[in-house]
Structure formats: C-alpha cells, structure tokens
C-alpha positions in Angstrom: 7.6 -27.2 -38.2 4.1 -28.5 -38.0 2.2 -28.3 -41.5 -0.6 -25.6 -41.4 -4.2 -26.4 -40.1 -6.8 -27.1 -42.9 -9.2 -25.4 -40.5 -11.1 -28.4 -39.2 -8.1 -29.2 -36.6 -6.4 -31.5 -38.7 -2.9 -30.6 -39.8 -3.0 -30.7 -43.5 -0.1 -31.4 -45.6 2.3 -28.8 -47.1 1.5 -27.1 -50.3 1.7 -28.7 -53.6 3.3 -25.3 -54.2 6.8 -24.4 -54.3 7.0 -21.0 -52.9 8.5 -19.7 -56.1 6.2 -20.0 -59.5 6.5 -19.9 -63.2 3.6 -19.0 -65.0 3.3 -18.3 -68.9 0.0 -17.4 -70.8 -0.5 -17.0 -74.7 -4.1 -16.9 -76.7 -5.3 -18.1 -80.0 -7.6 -17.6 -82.9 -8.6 -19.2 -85.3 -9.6 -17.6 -88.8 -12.2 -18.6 -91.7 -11.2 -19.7 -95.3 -11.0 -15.8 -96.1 -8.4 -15.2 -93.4 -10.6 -12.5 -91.7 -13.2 -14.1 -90.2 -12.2 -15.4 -86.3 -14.4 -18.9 -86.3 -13.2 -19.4 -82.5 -10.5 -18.1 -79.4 -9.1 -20.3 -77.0 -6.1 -19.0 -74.0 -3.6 -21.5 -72.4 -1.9 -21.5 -69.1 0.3 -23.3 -67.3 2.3 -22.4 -64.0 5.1 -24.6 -62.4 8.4 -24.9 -60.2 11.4 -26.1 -61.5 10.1 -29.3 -63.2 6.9 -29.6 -61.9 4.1 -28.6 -63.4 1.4 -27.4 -61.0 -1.7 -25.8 -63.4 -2.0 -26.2 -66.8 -5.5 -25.3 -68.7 -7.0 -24.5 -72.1 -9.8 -22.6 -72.6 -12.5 -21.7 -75.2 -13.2 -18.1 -75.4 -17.0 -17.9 -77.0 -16.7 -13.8 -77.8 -13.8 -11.8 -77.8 -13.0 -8.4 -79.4 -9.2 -8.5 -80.2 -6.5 -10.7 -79.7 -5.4 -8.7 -77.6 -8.2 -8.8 -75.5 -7.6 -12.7 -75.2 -3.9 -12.3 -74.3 -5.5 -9.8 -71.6 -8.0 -12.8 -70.9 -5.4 -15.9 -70.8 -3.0 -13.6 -67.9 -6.0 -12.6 -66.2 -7.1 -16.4 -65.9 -3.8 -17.8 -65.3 -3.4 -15.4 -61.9 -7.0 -16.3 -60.8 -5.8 -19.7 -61.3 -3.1 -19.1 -58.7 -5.3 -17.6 -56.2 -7.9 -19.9 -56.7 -5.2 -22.7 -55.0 -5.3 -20.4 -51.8 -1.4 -21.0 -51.2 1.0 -18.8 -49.9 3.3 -17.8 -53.0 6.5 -16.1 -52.7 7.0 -14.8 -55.9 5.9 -15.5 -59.4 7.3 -15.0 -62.9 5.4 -14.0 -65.6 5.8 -14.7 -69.1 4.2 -13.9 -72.3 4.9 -13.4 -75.9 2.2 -10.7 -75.8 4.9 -7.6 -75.4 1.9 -4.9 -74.8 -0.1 -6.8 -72.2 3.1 -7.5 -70.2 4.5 -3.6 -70.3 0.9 -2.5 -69.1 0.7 -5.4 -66.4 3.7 -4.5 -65.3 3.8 -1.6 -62.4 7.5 -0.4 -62.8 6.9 0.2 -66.4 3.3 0.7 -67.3 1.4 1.5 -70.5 -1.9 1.9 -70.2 -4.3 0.5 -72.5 -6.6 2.1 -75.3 -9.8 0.3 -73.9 -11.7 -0.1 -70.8 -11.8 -3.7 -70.9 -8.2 -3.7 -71.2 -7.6 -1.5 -68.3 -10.1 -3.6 -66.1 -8.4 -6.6 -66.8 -5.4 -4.8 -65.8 -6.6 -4.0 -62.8 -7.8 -7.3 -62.3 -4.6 -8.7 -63.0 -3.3 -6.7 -60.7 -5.2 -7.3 -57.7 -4.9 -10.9 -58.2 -1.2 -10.5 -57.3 -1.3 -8.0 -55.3 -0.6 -10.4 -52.1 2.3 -12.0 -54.1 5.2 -10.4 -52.3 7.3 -10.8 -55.8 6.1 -10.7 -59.5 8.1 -9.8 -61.9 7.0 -9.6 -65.9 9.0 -10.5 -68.7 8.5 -10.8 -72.6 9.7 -13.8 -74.1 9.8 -15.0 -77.8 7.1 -17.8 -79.2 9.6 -20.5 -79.1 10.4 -19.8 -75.0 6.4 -19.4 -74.2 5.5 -22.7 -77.0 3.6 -24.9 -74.2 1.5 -22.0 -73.7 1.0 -21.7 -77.4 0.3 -25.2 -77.8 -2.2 -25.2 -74.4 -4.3 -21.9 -76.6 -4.7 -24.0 -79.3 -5.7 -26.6 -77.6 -9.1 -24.9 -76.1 -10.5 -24.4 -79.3 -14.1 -26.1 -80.3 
C-alpha cells in the first residue's frame, strides 16, 4: 500500500503514529511559604505507543481557579495535542490520577461538573475525540501516571 498524499502530489511517509495511543495528563501547583497561597500552575502531557514516546509537553498555566480546573486544562491540552498531529488514530487511552475529571470525561459514566468552565472543557475534551473511533478513560494511581507528574512540575516559572 502506497503511503498517503501530503496534498502537494508527493506521497508522504506513514505516520509517526501508531494507530493505537497512550496518553496520560496530571497538573501542578505550587504553594507560598503559608501553604495557601498558589505562586504558579504548570500541566504535563505525554502520549506514546508501546515504547515510543510521540508528545511530551509542560506547560505554565499563568491563572487558574482550582486544581481541578488545571487537571481539566492538562486533558484538554493533551487531546488538542493529538489532533493538532492530524493523524488517523485508532484508539487512545487515557489516563489520569485526577478520578473526577476522568468520570465526567468519560461518556459511559459521566458526572457532570459543578462549573461552567469545567463542563466546557468537557465538551471540549470531548469533541477533540470525538473522530477517535476508540477512547477509553481510566484512573490510575500517582506512581502509574509519575512522568506526567514529573512533566507538570516541570512547566512551572
């Protein structure tokens, strides 16, 4: 089989993608001396097959409300991230340590959230995927999603 057109009329070579993807998100904050004070926010990504690691990002967050609104923030960047590549996927897997944001992500069992923010970046989380013919959402404990962890603290200033 030919590799796809890259819409000039040269063939271009396959995708860097494997059809089947891996992606786990996680955010961060950091406090002041009295504990209570955020000083900065910062969400990591990364997405791969197998062994191969095919995104990974960290990112500062300049205002946030929550950290639940940056776990909303790192998922919602991570899938962009994946349609930003314009490859076909066949399925990807999402993990996060952020049990909330993955039940109200998740159309077979959905929660929805308090806030409107929340449930736009939902929705927005949800469209990004929505050509993914397989996504599937599961919770997994800090140790399991620690790249992620590491790639959140990473982004901060």
């Amino acid at each position: 089989m030919a590799p796809p057109d890259d819409g000039t009329g040269k063939q271009r070579p396959h995708a860097d993608f494997a059809p089947s993807l891996s992606l786990y998100f996680d955010a961060s904050v950091h406090y002041g001396p009295d504990n209570a004070t955020p000083t900065s926010a910062a969400v990591g990504f990364l997405v791969e097959s197998g062994a191969t690691t095919h995104i990974e990002r960290s990112v500062p967050v300049d205002a946030f409300v929550s950290t639940a609104h940056l776990e909303y923030r790192a998922l919602l960047e991570a899938v962009r991230a994946v349609a930003e590549t314009g490859e076909r996927v066949a399925s990807l897997h999402i993990h996060g340590d952020a049990d909330a944001v993955i039940r109200a992500v998740d159309p077979d069992h959905p929660a929805t959230p308090g806030d409107r923010v929340c449930r736009t970046r939902v929705d927005a989380i949800r469209d990004a995927v929505a050509e993914i013919p397989v996504v599937t959402y599961r919770v997994v404990g800090r140790g399991e999603n620690e790249r992620a962890h590491r790639l959140a603290r990473a982004g901060h200033r």
